[in-house]
matplotlib code that plots the C-alpha trace (Angstrom):
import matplotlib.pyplot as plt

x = [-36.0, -33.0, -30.3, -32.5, -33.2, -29.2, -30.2, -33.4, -31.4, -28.8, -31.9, -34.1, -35.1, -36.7, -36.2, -38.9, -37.6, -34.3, -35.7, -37.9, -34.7, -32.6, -35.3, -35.7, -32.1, -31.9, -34.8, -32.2, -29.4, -28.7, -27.7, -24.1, -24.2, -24.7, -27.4, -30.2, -32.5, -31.3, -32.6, -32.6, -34.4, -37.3, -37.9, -42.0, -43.7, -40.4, -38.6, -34.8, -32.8, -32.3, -36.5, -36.9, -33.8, -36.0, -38.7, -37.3, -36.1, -32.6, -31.6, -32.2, -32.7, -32.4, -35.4, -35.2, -36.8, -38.1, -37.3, -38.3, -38.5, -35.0, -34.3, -30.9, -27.6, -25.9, -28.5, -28.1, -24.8, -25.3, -27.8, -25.4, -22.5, -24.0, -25.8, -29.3, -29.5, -27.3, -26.6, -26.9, -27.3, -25.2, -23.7, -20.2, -18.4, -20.9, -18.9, -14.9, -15.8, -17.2, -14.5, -11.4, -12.8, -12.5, -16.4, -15.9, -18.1, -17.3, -18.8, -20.1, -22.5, -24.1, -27.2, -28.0, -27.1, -27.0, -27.7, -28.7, -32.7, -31.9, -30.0, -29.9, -30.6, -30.8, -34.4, -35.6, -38.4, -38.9, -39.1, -35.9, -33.3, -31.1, -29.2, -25.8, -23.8, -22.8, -26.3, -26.6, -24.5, -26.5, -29.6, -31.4, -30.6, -32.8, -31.6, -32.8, -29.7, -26.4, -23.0, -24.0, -24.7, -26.4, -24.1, -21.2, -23.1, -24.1, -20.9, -18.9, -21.4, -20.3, -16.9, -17.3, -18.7, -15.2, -16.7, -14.5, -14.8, -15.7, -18.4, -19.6, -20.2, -22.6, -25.0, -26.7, -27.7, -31.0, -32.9, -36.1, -37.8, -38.2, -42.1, -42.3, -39.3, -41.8, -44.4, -41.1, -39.7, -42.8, -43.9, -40.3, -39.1, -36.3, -34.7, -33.3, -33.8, -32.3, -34.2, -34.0, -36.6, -39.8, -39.6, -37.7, -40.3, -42.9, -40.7, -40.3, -44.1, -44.5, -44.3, -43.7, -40.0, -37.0, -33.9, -30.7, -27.9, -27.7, -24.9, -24.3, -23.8, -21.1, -19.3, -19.5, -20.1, -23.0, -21.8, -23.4, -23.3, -24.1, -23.9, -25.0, -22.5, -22.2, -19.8, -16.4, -17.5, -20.4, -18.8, -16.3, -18.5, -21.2, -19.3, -22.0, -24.6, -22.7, -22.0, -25.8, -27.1, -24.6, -25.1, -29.0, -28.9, -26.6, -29.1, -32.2, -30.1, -29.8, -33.6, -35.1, -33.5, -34.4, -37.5, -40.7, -41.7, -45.6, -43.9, -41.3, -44.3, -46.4, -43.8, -43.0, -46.7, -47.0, -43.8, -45.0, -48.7, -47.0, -45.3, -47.5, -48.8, -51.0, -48.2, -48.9, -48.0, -48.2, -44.5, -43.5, -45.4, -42.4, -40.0, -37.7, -34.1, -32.2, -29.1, -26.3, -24.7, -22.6, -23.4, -24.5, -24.1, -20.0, -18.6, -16.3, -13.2, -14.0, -17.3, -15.0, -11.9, -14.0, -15.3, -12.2, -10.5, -13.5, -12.9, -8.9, -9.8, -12.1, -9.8, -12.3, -10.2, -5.8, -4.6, -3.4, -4.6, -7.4, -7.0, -9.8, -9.7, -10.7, -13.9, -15.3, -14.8, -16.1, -15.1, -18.6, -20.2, -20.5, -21.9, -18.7, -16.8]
y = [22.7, 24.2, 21.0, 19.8, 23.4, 22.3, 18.8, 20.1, 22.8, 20.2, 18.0, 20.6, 19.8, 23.4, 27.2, 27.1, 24.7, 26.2, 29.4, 28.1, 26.7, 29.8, 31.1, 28.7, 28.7, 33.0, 32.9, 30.9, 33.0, 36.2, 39.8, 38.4, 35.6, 33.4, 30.4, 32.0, 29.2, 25.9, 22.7, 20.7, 17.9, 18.3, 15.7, 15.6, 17.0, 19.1, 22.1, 22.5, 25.6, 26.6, 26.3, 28.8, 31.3, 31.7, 32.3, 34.9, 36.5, 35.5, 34.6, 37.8, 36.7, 33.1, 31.1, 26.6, 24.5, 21.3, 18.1, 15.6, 13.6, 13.3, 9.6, 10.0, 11.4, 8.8, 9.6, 13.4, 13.1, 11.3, 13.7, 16.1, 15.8, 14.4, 18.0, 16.8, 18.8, 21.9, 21.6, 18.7, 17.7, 14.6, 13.3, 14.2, 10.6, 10.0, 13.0, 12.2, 8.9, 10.3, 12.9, 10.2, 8.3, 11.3, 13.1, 16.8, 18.0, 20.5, 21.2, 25.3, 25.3, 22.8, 21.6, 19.3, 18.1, 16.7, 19.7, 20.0, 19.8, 17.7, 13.9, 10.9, 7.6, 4.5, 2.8, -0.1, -1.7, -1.4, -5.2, -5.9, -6.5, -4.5, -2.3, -2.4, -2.7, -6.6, -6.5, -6.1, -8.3, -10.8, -8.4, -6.5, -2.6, -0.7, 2.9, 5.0, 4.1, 2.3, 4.2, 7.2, 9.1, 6.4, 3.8, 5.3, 6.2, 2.6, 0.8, 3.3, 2.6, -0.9, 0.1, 1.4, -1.8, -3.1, -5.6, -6.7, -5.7, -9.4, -8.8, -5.5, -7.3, -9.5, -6.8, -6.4, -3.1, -3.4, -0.6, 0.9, 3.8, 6.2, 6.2, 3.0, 2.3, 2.6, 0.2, -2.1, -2.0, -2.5, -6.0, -7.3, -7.4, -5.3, -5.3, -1.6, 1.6, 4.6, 7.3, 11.4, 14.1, 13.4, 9.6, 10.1, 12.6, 9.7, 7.5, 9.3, 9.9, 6.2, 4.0, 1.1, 2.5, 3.8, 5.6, 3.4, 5.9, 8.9, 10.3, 12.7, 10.9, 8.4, 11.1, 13.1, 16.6, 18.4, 18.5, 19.1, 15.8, 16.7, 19.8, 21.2, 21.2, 21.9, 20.6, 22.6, 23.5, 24.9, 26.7, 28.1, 29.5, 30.5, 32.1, 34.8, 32.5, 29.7, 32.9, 34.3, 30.4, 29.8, 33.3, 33.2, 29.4, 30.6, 33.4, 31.2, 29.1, 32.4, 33.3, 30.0, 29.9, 33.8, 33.4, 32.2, 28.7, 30.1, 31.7, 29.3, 26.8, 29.0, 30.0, 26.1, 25.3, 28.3, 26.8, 23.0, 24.1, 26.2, 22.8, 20.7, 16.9, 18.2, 17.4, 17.0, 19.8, 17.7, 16.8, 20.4, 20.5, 18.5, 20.2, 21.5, 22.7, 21.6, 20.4, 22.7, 24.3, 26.1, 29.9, 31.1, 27.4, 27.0, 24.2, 23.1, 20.8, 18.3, 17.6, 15.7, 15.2, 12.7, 10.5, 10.8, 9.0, 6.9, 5.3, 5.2, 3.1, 0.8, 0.7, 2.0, 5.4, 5.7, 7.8, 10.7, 10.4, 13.2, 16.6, 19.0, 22.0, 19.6, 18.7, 22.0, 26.1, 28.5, 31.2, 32.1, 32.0, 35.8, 35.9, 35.0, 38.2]
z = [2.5, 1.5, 1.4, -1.6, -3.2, -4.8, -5.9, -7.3, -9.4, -10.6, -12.1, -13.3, -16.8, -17.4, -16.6, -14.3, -12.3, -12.1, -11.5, -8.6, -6.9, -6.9, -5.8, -2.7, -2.1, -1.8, 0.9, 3.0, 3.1, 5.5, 3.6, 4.9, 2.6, 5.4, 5.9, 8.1, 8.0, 10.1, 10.2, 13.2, 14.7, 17.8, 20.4, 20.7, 23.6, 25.0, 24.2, 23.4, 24.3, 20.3, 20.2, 23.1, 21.9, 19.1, 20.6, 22.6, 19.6, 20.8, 17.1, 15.4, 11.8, 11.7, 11.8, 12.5, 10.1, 11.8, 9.7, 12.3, 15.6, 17.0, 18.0, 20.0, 19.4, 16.9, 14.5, 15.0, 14.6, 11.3, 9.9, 10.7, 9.2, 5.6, 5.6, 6.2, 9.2, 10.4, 13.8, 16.1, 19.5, 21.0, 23.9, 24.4, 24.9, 21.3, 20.0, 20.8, 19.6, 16.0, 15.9, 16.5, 13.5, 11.4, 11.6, 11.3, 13.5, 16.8, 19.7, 20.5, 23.4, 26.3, 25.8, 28.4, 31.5, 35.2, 38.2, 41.3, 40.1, 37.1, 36.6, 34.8, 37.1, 37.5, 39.0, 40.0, 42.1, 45.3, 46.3, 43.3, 46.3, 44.0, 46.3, 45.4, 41.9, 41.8, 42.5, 38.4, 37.2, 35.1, 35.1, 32.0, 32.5, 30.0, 28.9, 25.6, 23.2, 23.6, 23.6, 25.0, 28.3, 29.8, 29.0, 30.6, 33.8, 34.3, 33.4, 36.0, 38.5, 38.4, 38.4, 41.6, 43.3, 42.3, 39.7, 37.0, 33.5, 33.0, 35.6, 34.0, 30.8, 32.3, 33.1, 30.1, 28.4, 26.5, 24.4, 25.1, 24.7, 27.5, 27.1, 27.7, 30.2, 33.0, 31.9, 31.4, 34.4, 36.4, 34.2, 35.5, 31.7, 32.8, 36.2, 36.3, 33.8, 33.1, 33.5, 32.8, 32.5, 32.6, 32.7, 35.8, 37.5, 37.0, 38.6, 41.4, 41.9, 41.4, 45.1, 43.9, 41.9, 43.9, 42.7, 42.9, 42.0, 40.4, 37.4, 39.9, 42.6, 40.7, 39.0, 42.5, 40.7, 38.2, 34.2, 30.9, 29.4, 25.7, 23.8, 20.2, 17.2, 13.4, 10.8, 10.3, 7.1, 8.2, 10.8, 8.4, 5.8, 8.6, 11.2, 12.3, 12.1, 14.2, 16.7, 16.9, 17.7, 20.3, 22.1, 21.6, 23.4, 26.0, 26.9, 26.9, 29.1, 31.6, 30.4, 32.0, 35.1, 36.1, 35.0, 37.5, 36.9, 35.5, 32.7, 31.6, 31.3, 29.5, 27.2, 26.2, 25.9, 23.4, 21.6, 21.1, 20.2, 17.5, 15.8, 13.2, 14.8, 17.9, 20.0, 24.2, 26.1, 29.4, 29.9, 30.1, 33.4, 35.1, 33.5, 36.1, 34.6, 31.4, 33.9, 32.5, 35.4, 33.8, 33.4, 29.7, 28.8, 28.6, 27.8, 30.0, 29.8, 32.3, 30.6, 27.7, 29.2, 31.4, 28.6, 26.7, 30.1, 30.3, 26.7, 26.6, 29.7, 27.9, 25.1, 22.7, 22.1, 21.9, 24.5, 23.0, 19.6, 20.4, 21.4, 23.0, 21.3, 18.1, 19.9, 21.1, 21.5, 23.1, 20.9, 19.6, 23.0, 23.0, 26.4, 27.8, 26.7]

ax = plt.figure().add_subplot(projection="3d")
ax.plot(x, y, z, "-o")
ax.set_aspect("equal")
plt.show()
């Protein structure tokens, strides 16, 4: 992998070692100069929109390098800006928070979302008596990772029950993964969950869970909630590869919704049977949009103005302090021309 081709070089003790790292380091870079070859983290058993551009042959020359299982956006955003990945994938309130403390990272394209066919959720049983948002107060709420998309959802739910943000503090957020949220909530170890994707197609299939509220539904509109990003530096010395990646995602984007539901499938099952781990290709089959609404996958300024109102309420961000075109740009979205 090419972020240790440089450390190898530094430390090789013989020509042959040196040798074998330029050598390692030329097959990464395009006749421009330009890194070609990008590492980025999968999540296990779905398909991301850079995974499918390539596939289509949407990324002309540049090939992804799979260094792992992704476990949420904080950790992306990490491996990101250290160099141990080249582009990440985060939520955008996660983003303005890493970018006020001085992460150079930026925002290019949307990469996930809430639609009309997609949303994040919040569930619980049936028989819970949990109907309303004081409802929650004192009760477990599981959700994938704190500080992030799910997080905000839930506290501005409470927000509007009128609970007080002494209130709000007394439902209690707690961490579990989304394969096992389910099983969770059902054994009465959590009260309410979270859900998105395919967790929340089981839910719904499942009698015995309802759906309480919906991001949409609190927000009262459809938004790309995270989006994929590189470093500055990267994106200064890579322009034309930052360009190619963000056009090629925006086109899958377009790709999956024109295409009929048969073939989208069968294109993701060929994509995860491809990776190394003998991965399931059954949670494709509920796969029904990746919840950007926007066409050719724009970011738009809503979808962080919101969160950066959402934390200079909380008191977690100075108003001000922040500005937006430091977060994200649309300027090598070339589908947008």
């Amino acid at each position: 992998m090419k972020k240790y081709a440089t450390i190898l070089l530094a430390l090789a003790a013989t020509t042959s070692l040196a040798a074998c790292g330029d050598e390692e380091t030329s097959n990464t870079l395009a006749a421009n100069g330009q890194d070609n070859v990008l590492q980025y983290q999968s999540t296990a058993g779905a398909v991301s929109l850079p995974e499918l551009a390539e596939e289509l042959g949407y990324f002309e020359d540049i090939t992804l390098e799979n260094v792992g299982p992704s476990t949420g956006g904080p950790e992306s955003i990490q491996l990101t800006s250290i160099g141990e990945t080249d582009f990440g994938n985060a939520f955008n309130g996660a983003i303005i928070k890493s970018v006020a403390k001085g992460v150079p990272i930026q925002a290019v394209v949307s990469s996930y979302g809430s639609d009309e066919l997609t949303d994040n959720a919040l569930y619980v049983l049936k028989d819970s008596g949990i109907d309303h948002p004081d409802d929650l107060v004192g009760k477990k709420i599981g959700m994938n990772t704190l500080g992030a998309h799910a997080e905000f959802f839930v506290t501005d739910y409470l927000r509007s029950g009128g609970l007080s943000e002494k209130d709000i503090k007394e439902a209690q957020p707690v961490v579990v993964p989304a394969s096992s949220s389910i099983q969770t909530l059902k054994q009465k170890q959590l009260d309410a969950v979270v859900l998105g994707g395919l967790s929340a197609q089981l839910a719904q299939r499942d009698e015995a869970i309802v759906k309480l509220v919906s991001d949409v539904d609190v927000y009262n509109q459809t938004f790309a909630a995270g989006t994929y990003f590189f470093t500055k530096e990267y994106i200064e010395k890579n322009p034309d590869t930052v360009r190619t990646f963000t056009t090629g995602v925006a086109k899958a984007l377009e790709w999956s919704r024109e295409q009929p539901r048969d073939t989208l499938i069968d294109t993701f099952t060929t994509i995860i049977e491809k990776r190394e781990g003998n991965e399931t290709t059954e949670n494709v089959q509920y796969f029904t949009s990746f919840g950007v609404p926007a066409a050719n996958a724009a970011i738009q300024e809503n979808e962080f103005s919101l969160w950066i109102d959402w934390l200079v309420k909380k008191g977690e961000l100075e108003e001000g302090i922040i500005e937006l075109d430091e977060l994200y740009t649309n300027e090598f979205n070339d589908t947008l021309q």
